[in-house]
matplotlib code that plots the C-alpha trace (Angstrom):
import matplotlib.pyplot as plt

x = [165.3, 168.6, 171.4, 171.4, 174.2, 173.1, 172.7, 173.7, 171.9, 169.8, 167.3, 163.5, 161.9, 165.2, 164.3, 160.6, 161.0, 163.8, 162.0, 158.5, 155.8, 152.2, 149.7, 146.1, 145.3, 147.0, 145.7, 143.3, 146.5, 148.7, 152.1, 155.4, 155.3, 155.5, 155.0, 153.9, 150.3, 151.4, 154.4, 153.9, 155.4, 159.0, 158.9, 157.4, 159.8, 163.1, 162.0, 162.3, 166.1, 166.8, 169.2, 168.7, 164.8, 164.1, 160.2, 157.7, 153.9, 151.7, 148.1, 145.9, 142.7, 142.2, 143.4, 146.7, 149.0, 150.2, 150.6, 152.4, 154.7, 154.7, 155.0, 157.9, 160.3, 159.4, 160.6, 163.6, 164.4, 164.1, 166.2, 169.0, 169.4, 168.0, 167.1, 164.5, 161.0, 157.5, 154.4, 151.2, 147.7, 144.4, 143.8, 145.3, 142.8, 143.8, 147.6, 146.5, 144.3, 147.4, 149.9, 146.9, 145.7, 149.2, 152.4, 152.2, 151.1, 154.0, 156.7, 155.1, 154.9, 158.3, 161.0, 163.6, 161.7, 160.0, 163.7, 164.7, 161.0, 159.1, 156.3, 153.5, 153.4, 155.4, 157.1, 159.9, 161.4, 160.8, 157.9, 154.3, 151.3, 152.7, 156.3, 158.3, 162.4, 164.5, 168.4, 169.5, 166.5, 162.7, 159.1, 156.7, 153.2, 151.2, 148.2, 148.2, 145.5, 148.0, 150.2, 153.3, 153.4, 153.7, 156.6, 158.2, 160.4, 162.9, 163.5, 164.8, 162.2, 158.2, 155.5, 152.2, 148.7, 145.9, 147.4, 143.7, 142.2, 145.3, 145.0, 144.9, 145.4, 147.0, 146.5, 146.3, 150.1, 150.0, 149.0, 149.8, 152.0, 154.3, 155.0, 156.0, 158.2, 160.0, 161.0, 163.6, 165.1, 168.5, 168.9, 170.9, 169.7, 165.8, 162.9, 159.3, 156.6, 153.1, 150.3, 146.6, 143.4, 142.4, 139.4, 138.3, 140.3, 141.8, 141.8, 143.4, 147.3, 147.8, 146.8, 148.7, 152.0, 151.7, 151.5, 154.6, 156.5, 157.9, 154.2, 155.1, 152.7, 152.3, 152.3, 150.6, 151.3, 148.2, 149.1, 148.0, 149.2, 152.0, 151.2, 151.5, 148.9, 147.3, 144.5, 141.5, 138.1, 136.7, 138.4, 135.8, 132.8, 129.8, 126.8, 122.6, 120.3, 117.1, 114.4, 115.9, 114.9, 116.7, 115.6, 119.6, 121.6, 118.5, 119.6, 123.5, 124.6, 127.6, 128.5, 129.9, 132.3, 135.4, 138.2, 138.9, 142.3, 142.7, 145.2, 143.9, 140.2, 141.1, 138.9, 140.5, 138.7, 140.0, 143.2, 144.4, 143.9, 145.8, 148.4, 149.0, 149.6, 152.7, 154.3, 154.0, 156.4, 156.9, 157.4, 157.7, 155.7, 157.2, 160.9, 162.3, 163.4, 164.2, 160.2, 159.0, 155.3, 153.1, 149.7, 147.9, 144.1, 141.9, 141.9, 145.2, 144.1, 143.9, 141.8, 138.3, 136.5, 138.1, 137.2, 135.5, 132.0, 131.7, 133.3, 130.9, 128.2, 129.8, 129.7, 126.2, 124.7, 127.0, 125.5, 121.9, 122.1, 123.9, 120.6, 118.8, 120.7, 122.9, 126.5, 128.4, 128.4, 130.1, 132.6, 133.5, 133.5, 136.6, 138.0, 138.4, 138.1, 139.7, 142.3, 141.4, 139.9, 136.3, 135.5, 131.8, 131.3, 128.2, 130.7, 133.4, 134.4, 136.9, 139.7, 139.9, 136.2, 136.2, 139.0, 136.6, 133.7, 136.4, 135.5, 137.1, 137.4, 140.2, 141.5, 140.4, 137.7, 134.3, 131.9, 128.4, 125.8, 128.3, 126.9, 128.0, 131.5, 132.7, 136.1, 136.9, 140.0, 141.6, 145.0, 147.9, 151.1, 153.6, 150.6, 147.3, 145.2, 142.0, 139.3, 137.2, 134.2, 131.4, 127.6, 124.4, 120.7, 119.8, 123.7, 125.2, 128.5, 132.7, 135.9, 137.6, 140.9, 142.4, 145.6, 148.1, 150.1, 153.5, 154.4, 154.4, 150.6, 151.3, 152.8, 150.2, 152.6, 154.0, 153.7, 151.4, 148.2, 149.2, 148.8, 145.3, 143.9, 145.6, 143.0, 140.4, 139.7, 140.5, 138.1, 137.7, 137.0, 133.7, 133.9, 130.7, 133.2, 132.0, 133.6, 132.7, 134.1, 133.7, 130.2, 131.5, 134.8, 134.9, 138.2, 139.1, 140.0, 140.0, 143.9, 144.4, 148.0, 147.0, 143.2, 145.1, 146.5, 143.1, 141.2, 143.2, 142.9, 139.2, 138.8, 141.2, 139.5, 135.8, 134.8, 135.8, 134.3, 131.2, 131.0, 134.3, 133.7, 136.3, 134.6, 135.3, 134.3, 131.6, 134.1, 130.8, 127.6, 127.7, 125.4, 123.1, 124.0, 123.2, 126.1, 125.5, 124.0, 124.5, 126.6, 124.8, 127.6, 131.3, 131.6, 133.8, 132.9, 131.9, 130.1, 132.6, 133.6, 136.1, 138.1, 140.3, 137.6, 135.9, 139.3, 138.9, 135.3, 134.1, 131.8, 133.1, 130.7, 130.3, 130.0, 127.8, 131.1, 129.7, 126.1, 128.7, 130.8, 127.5, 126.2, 129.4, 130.0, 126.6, 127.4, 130.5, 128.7, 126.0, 126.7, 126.0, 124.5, 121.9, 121.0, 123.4, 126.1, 129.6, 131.9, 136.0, 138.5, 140.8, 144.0, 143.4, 146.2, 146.5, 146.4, 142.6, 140.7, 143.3, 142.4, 138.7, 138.5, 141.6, 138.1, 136.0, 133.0, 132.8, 132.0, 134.1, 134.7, 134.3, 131.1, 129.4, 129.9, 127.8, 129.6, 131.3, 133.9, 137.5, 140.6, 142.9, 146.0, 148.6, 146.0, 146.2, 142.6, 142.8, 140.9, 138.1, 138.1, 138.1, 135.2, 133.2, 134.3, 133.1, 129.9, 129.6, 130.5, 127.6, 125.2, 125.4, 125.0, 121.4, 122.3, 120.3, 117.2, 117.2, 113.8, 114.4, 112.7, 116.0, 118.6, 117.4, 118.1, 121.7, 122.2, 120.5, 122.8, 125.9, 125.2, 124.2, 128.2, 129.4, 128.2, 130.2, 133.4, 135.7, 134.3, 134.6, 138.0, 137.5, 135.5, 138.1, 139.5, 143.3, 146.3, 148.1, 150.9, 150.7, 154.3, 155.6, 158.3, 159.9, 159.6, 160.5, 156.8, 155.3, 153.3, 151.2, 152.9, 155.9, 157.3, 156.3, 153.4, 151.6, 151.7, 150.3, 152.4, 150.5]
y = [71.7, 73.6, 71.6, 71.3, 72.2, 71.7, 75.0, 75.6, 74.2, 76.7, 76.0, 75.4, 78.7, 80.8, 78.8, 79.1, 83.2, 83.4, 80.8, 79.7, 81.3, 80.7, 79.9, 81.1, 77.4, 76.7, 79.9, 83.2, 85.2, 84.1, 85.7, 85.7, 83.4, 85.1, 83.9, 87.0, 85.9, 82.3, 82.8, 79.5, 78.0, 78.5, 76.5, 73.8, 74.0, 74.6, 70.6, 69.7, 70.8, 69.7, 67.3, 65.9, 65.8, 62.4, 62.8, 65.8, 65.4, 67.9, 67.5, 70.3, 72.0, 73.5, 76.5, 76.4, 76.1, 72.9, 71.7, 75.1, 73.7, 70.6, 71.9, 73.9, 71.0, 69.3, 72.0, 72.5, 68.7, 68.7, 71.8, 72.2, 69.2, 66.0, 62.4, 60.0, 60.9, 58.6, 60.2, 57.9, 59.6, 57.3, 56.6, 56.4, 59.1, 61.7, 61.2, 62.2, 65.2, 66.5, 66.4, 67.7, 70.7, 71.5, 69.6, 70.4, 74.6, 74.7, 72.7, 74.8, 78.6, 78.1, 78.9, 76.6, 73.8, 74.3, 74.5, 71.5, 68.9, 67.4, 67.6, 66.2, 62.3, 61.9, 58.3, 59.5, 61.5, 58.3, 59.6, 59.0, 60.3, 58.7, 59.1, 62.2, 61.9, 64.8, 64.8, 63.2, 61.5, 61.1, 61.7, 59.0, 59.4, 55.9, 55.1, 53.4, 50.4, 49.2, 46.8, 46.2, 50.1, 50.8, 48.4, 48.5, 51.7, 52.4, 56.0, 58.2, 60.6, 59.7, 61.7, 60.9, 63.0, 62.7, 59.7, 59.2, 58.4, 55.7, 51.8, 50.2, 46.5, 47.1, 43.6, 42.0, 42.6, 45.5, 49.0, 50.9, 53.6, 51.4, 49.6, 52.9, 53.9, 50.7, 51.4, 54.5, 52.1, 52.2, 55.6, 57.2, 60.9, 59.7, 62.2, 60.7, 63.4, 63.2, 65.8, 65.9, 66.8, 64.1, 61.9, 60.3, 60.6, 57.6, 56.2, 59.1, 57.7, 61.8, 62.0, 59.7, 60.6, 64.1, 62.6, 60.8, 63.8, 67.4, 68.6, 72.4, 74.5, 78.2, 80.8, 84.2, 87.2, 89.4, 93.3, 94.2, 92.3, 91.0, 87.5, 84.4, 81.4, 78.8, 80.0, 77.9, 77.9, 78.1, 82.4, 83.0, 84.8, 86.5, 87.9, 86.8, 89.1, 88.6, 90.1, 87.5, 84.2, 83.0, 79.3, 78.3, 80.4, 81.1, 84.3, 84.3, 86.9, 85.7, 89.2, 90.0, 87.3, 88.7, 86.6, 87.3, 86.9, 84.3, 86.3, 90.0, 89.5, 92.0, 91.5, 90.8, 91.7, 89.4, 92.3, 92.1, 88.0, 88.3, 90.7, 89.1, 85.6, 87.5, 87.7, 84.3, 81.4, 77.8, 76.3, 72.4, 71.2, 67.5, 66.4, 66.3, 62.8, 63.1, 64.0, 67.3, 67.8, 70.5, 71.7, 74.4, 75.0, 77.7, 79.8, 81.5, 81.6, 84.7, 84.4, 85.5, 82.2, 81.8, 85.4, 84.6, 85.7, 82.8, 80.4, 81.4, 80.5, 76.8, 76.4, 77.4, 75.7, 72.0, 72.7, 72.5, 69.5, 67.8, 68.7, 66.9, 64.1, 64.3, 64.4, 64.6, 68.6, 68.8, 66.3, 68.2, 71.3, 70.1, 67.9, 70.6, 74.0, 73.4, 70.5, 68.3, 64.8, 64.2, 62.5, 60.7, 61.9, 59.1, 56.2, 57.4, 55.7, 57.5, 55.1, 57.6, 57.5, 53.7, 53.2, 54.8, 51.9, 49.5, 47.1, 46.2, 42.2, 39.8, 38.2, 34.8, 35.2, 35.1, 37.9, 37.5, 37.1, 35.5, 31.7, 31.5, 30.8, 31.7, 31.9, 34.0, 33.4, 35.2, 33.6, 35.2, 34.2, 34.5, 34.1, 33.7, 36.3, 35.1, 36.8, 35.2, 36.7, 35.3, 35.7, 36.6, 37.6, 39.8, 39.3, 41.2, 39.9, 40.6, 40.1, 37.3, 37.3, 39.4, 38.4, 36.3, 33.3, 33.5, 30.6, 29.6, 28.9, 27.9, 24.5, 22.1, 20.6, 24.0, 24.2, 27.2, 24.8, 22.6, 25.9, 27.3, 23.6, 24.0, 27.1, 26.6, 23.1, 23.9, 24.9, 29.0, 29.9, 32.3, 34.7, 32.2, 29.6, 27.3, 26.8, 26.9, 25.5, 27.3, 26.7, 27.6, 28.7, 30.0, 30.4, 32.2, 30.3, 33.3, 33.2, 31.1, 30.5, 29.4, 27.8, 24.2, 24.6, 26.0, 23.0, 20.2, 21.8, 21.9, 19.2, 16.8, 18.0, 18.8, 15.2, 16.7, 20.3, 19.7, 23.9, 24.1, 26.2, 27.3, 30.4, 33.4, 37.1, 38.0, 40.1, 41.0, 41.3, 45.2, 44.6, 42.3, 38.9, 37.2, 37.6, 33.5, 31.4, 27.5, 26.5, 24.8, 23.7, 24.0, 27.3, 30.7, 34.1, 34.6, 31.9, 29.6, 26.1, 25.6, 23.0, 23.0, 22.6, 20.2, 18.3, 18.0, 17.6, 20.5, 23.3, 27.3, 29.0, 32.3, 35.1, 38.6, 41.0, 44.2, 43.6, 42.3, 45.2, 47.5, 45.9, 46.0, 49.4, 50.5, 48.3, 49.8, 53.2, 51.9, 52.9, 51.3, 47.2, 45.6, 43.3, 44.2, 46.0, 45.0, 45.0, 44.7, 44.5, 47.6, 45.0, 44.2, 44.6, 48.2, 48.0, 46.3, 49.3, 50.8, 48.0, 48.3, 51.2, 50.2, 50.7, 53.3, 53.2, 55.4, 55.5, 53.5, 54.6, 51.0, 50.5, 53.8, 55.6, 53.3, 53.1, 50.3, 49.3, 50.2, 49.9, 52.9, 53.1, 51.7, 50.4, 46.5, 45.0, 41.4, 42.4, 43.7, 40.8, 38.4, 39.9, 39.8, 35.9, 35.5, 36.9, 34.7, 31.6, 33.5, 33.0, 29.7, 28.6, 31.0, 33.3, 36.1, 33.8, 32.5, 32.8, 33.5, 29.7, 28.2, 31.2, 30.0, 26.1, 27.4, 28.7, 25.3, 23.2, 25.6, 25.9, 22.0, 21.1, 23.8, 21.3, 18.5, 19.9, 18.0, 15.1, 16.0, 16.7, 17.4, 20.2, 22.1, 24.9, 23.8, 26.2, 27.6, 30.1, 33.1, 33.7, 37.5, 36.6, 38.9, 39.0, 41.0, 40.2, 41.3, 44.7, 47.3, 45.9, 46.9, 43.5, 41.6, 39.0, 36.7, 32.9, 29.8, 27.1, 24.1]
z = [43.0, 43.6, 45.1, 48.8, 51.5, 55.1, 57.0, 60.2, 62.9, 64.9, 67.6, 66.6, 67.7, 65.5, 62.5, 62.7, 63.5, 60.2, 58.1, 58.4, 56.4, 57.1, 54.0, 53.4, 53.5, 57.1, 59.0, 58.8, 59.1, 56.8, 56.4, 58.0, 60.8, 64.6, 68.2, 69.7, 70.2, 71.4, 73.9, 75.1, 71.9, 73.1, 75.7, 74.2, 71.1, 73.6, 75.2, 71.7, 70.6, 74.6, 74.1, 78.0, 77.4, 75.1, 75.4, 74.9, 76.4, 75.4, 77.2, 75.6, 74.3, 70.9, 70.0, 71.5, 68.2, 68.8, 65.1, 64.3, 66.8, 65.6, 62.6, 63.3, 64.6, 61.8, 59.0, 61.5, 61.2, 57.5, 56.7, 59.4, 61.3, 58.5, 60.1, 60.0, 61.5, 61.6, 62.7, 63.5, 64.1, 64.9, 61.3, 57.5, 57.2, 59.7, 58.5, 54.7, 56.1, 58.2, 55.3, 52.7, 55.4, 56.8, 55.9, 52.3, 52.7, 55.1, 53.1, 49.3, 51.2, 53.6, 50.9, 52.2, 52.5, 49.2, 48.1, 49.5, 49.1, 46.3, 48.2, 45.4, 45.9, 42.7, 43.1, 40.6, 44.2, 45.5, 47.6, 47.8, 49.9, 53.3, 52.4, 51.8, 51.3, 52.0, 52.1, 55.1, 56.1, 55.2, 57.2, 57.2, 58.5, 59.1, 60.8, 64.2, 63.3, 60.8, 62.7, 60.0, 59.3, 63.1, 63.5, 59.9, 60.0, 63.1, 63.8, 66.0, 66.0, 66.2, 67.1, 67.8, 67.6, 69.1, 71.5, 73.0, 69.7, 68.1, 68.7, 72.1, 70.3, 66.8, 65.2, 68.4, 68.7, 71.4, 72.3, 69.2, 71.0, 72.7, 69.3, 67.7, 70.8, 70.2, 67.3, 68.8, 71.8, 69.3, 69.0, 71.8, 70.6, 70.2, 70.8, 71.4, 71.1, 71.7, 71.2, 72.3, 74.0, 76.5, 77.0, 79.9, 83.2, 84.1, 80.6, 79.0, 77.1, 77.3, 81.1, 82.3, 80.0, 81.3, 85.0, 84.3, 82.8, 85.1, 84.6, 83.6, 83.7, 82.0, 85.3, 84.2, 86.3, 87.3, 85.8, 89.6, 91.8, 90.2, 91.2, 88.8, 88.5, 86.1, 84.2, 85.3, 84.6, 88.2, 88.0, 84.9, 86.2, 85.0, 86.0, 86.3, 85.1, 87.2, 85.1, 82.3, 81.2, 78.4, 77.0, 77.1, 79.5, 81.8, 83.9, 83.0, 80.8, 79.2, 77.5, 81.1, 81.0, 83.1, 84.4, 88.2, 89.6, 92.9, 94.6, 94.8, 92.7, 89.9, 87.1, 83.6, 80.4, 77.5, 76.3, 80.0, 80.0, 76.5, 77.3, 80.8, 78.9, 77.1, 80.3, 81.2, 82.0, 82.1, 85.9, 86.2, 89.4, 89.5, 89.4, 85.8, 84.8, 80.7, 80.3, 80.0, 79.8, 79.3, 80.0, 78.3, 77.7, 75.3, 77.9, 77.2, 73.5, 71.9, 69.3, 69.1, 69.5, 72.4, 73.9, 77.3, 76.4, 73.8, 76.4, 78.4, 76.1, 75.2, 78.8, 79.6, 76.4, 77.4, 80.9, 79.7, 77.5, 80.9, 82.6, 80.1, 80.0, 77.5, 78.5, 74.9, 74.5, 78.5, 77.4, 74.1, 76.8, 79.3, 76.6, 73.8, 75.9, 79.5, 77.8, 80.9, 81.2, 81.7, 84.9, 84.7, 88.8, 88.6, 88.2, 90.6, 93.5, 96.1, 97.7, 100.9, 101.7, 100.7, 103.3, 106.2, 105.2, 106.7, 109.5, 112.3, 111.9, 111.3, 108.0, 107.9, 110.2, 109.1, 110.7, 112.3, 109.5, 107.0, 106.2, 102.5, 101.7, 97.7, 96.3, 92.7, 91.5, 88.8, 87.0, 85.9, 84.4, 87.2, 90.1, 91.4, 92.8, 95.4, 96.9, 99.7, 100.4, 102.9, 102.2, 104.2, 104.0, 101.2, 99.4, 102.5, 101.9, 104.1, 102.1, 104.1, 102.1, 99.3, 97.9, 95.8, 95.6, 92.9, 90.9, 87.0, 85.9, 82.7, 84.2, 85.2, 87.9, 89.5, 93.2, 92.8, 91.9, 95.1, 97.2, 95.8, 96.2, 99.9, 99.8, 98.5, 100.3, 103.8, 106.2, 107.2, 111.2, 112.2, 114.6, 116.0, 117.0, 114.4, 110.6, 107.0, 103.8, 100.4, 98.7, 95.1, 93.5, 90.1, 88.3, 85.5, 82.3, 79.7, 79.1, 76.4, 77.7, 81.3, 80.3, 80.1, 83.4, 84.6, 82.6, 84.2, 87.8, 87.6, 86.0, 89.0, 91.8, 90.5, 92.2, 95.3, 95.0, 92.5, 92.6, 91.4, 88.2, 84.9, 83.4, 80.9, 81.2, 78.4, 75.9, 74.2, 76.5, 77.6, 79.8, 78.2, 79.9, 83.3, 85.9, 86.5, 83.8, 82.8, 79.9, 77.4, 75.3, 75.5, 74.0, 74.8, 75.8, 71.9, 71.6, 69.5, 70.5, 73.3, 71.9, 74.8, 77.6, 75.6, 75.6, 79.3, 79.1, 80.7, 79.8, 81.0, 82.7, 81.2, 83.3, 82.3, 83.3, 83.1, 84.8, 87.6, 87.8, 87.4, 90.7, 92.4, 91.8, 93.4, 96.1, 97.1, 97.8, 100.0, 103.4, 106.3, 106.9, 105.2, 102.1, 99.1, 101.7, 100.5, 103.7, 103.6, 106.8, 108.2, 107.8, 104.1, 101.4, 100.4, 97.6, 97.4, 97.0, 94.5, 92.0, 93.4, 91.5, 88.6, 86.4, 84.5, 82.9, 79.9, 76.3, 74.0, 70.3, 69.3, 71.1, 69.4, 72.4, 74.8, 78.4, 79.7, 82.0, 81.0, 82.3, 83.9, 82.5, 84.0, 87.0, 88.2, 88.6, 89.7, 93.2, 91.0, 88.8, 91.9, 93.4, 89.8, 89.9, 93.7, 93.6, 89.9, 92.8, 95.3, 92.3, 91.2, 94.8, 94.3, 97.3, 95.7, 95.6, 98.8, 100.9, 104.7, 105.2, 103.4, 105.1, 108.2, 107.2, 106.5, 109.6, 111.7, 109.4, 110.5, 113.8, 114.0, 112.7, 115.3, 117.8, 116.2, 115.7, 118.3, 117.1, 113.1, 112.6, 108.9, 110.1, 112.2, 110.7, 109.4, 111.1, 108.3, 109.4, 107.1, 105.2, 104.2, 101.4, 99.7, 95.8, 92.8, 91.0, 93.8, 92.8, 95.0, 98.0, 98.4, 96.4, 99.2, 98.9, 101.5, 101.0, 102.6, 104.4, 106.1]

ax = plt.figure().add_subplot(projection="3d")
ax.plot(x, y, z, "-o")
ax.set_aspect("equal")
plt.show()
């Protein structure tokens, strides 16, 4: 290789137009490298030299010449302006088939890099498949399920494809991602770049980067009206053929394909859409703050698998295996064609409709028809979250209290535990005039940091509350386990021994998580009262039905694609996880199987202490005055939380 003296240092998009050559093996048009067809590149590639810009989102579809620009900062990073840079994909696989299928044609048919890079995995450069040095610095590509190379090399520039598919737990050590973007907290100059088609919304690491970024989007000008907008797939139209019947596209004819603009109705033919697209521009729609995002789907491609008939066709032929119950073709559709996440409508829930099924009763008041009192309680490090929910006929049930008390869990001894006993022991007021104490609590005991803690509690003051129950979540069930069952043997949510309950001679209940959340969720949408109805209060924390629906249920790519529940990014979910625990509590204390002959025993035995109460003082609902403190843990709230003071 000739000797190297560093050029001058030119922005991305001048060395890619002067410098980069496109190979045979990278592209069907191979040759001198141009932007003409792809104006959207500049942008993209003008975030990258942007020295007040430290992060670059890219949420896409295919066909949008992201690796060329990937491609391009790279080569400009190599030749004018040398430092370190780590890439992770999902797999050690994907990183050898990106620098086999396009790091290596680019580096061998762009002169100056070729000039510059042994690019064969010859160890004599020092280099090997993973590993290419170059004067000044060095690229490494590593896979994210390998924990020591995600946290062995600092840099100051990472990129990351496909974000969606890379390692949510790498080694049990962390989400794969954050690790890498750890490794640039040094560097005072650092660029984080990430580049990929989204999965499913809510659990989408792209989504909810490009949420947190300046959100540009690429504004195309109609060549008659002049106005600009976002391509979207609700403007392409085509027309139905009557007199056809067509096995996949029924009446449509997709050969008619036209786009139609929203602000005068012109009809585009795909060389107007692709001539308009030239004229385009980048326009952030959030405030800017050191994240610039972008968003750009196949419609603005120009290629001819992306020409609007064939669209079309993808569409119609997704549409038809949807119909018949099979969803994967629709997902590839909005994933890989419109860049956007896929939404599974069936398991949605809406917070603003959810906020109009609110009732009109007090907190802490128990409403006609509630006769069942259960408690699930969910622990976290710095707190305590508690749901109370009250029980009728047919597993009608009201939240009678959502929300948290703050202290250190891990201690046995903290305050904290003194304030849920304070809770979960004192009496709760109905709107009858009479009073009820909880029939069942169950507690969560999954954390292996807080289970002592958890252990000890239950285990004190189990004498005292015999339904006083330490349980795990199922990691494993999917569906397959009993929300309540008995433990047979002191054993954990995979079935190995609990040493540590066994220490305090107990036995964890193990509760069926998903079946749970599967019967939850339907109950949330029924409208209305009646058995199964789930009811909440108008006054209850706002942020309750936010981390109602914290959770998705979608395919997993660990699970084979089978559905289960997952957690939004970035969402809180102890109120979810409560109410899984309390209707756990409703079922060990059989409210499900109850015949009207034993709901009606219940209520004599109820009404028969209401008739006592000035004479039973333990049965008179204990005053607690309800204190608003402010806190710097709290979350969803405002930082302020509610706690209990006799």
């Amino acid at each position: 290789m000739k000797a190297w003296r560093r050029p001058a240092k030119v922005s991305t998009t001048e060395w890619a137009n002067k410098h980069r050559v496109l190979s045979a093996e990278e592209t069907a048009r191979p040759g001198r490298y141009s932007d003409e067809l792809t104006p959207w590149v500049r942008g993209m590639q003008d975030a990258l030299d942007d020295p007040e810009i430290w992060k670059v989102v890219c949420m896409k579809s295919a066909q949008v010449a992201w690796t060329t620009v990937l491609n391009n900062w790279i080569g400009r990073t190599m030749h004018s302006d040398p430092s370190p840079v780590v890439g992770m994909f999902s797999k050690e696989a994907s990183a050898k088939e990106y620098r086999e299928e396009k790091l290596r044609p680019m580096c061998e048919a762009t002169r100056v890099l070729s000039d510059l890079i042994d690019v064969s995995s010859s160890r004599k450069a020092g280099n090997r498949w993973s590993f290419m040095r170059y004067p000044g610095g060095f690229l490494k590509l590593v896979g994210s399920n390998s924990p020591s190379n995600v946290k062995s090399t600092p840099a100051p520039r990472v990129f990351v494809e496909e974000p969606d598919d890379s390692a949510d737990n790498v080694g049990k050590q962390g989400d794969a991602i954050k690790l890498l973007e750890e490794r640039t907290k040094t560097y005072s100059d650092r660029k984080v770049v990430f580049g990929g088609t989204p999965s499913v919304k809510g659990l989408s690491n792209i989504e909810s980067s490009y949420l947190a970024s300046d959100q540009r989007k690429f504004f195309v000008p109609c060549h008659d009206c002049g106005e600009s907008h976002v391509l979207h797939w609700d403007n392409v139209s085509w027309t139905e053929e009557q007199s056809q019947s067509h096995e996949v596209y029924g009446k449509a004819v997709p050969s008619t394909a036209v786009y139609v603009c929203p602000c005068c109705g012109s009809l585009w033919d795909d060389y107007q859409r692709v001539d308009n697209v030239r004229k385009a521009e980048w326009v952030a729609t959030a405030k800017s703050n050191g994240v610039a995002g972008f968003y750009i789907n196949e419609l603005y491609s120009p290629w001819k698998a992306s020409r609007m008939p064939r669209l079309v066709e993808r569409y119609l032929e997704a549409t038809r295996l949807q119909e018949m119950g099979e969803e994967t073709e629709m997902i590839v559709f909005v994933n890989s064609c419109l860049g956007l996440p896929y939404e599974f409508r069936g398991e949605r829930l809406d917070t603003e409709s959810l906020k109009e099924k609110a009732l009109d009763y007090e907190e802490l008041i128990i409403p006609a028809g509630g006769i069942v009192l259960t408690a699930g309680i969910d622990i976290q490090h710095d707190r305590i979250a508690i749901i109370i929910r009250a029980w009728g006929r047919g597993e009608e049930s009201w939240l009678i209290y959502w929300g948290e008390i703050y202290g250190n869990t891990i201690d046995k001894s903290d305050p904290v535990w003194g304030e849920l006993l304070t809770i979960i022991s004192r009496t709760y007021a109905m709107e009858s005039g009479g009073v009820l104490r909880l029939s069942a609590t169950s507690v969560d005991s999954s954390d292996g940091v807080t289970s002592d803690a958890v252990y000890s509690f239950v285990r004190s003051h189990s004498k005292k509350m015999p339904n006083l129950m330490a349980i795990k979540g199922s990691s494993n069930d999917y569906g397959a386990r009993e929300i309540f069952s008995r433990p047979k043997a002191s054993i954990d949510s995979r079935g190995k021994r609990n040493t540590k309950a066994a220490k305090y001679g107990l036995r964890p209940f193990i509760v069926g998580t998903h079946k749970a959340k599967d019967l939850i969720h339907g109950r949330m949408n029924l409208e209305g009262n009646g058995p199964g109805r789930m009811h909440w209060y108008k006054s209850v924390r706002p942020d309750y039905l936010d981390q109602m629906t914290g959770e998705v249920k979608a395919p997993h790519r660990s699970m084979r694609g089978k559905r289960v529940w997952q957690q939004k990014s970035g969402a809180a979910v102890e109120a979810w996880d409560c109410e899984v625990y309390a209707l756990h509590a409703a079922r060990s204390a059989r409210v499900h199987l109850l015949s009207d002959k034993e709901w009606d025993a219940i209520e004599a035995r109820v009404n028969q202490v209401d008739l006592f109460t000035d004479q039973a003082d333990d049965s008179k609902p204990q005053q607690f005055e309800r204190v608003t403190q402010k806190t710097t843990r709290g979350r969803k709230n405002g930082g302020f939380v509610k706690s209990w003071r006799n």
